[in-house]
N, C-alpha and C positions, 0 to 999 in steps of 0.2 A: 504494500500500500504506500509505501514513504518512497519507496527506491522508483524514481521513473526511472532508469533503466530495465526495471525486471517487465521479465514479459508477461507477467500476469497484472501489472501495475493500473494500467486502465480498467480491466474487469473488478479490481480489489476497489478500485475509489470507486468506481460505480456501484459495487452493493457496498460502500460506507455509506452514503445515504439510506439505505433499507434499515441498517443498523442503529443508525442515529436518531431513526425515530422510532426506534422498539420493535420494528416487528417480529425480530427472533428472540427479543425478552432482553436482559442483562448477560454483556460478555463474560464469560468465564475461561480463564486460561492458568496455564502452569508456570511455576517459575524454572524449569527446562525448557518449555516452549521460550519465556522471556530469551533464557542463555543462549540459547537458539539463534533469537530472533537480535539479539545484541550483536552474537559475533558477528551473524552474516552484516547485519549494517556497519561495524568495525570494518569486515574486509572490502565490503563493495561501496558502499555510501555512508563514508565515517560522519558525514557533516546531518545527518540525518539522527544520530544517537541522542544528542539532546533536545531534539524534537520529539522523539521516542520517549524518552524519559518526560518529558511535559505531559502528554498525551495521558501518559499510566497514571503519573503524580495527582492531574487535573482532574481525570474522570473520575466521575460519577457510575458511570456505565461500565465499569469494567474490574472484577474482580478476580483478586492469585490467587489459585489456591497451592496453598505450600508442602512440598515431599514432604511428608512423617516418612520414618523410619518402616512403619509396617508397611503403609503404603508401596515404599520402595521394595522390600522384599514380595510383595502380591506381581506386581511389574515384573521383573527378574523371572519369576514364574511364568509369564503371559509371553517375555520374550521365548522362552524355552520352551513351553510349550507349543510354541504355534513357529518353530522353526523353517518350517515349511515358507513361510511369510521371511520379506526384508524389510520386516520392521526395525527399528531403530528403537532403542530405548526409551525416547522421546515419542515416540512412538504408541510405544505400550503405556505410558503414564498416562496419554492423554486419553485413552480409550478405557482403562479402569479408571481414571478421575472422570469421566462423561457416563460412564456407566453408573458409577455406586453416586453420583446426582442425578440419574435419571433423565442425564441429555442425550438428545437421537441427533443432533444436525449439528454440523462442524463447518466454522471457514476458514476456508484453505483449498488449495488445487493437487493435496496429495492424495494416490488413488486409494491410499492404503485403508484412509476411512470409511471409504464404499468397501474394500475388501473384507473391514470386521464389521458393517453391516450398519454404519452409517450413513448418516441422508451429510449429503456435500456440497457447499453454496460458497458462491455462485453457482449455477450449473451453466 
């Protein structure tokens, strides 16, 4: 959404208007996904991070939920079990933290969330 260079950049600002007025409810995300989402702006578009960090600090709409320890070991698990899959660790956090909240729809343009059997937006 920050990086116009990335090629999903226009489709990300365009459903941040769907977002900004509620209609998939309050963001929820991880602090792996944040790490994530820091480095890549570190490597590709470093002048974009404290615009990043504004965004997080500012909103209203958009809440971390934070690795416990148990949590982390249930993940560890989902990556192992489901080997079959190139999931990412980050991967598996966010699909048991969307699961044990009882989210079905995810945004992002990774296919993996349709592969464990979430709804994916934009489409």
């Amino acid at each position: 959404m920050l990086d116009q260079r990335d090629q999903f950049h226009l489709r990300a600002r365009g459903f941040q208007q769907e977002l900004s007025h509620g209609t998939f409810g309050r963001m929820i995300t991880t602090d792996y996904v944040l790490a994530q989402a820091v480095t890549y702006l570190r490597l590709k578009a470093s002048e974009t991070v404290r615009e990043f960090h504004r965004i997080l600090t500012e909103s209203e709409s958009v809440q971390v939920v934070w690795t416990a320890p148990d949590r982390f070991w249930d993940v560890w698990q989902r990556l192992e079990d489901r080997g079959d899959q190139r999931w990412s660790l980050t991967d598996c956090l966010s699909f048991v933290t969307m699961e044990s909240l009882n989210i079905r729809a995810a945004f992002g343009f990774d296919s993996g969330f349709v592969q464990a059997g979430f709804d994916l937006h934009p489409t």
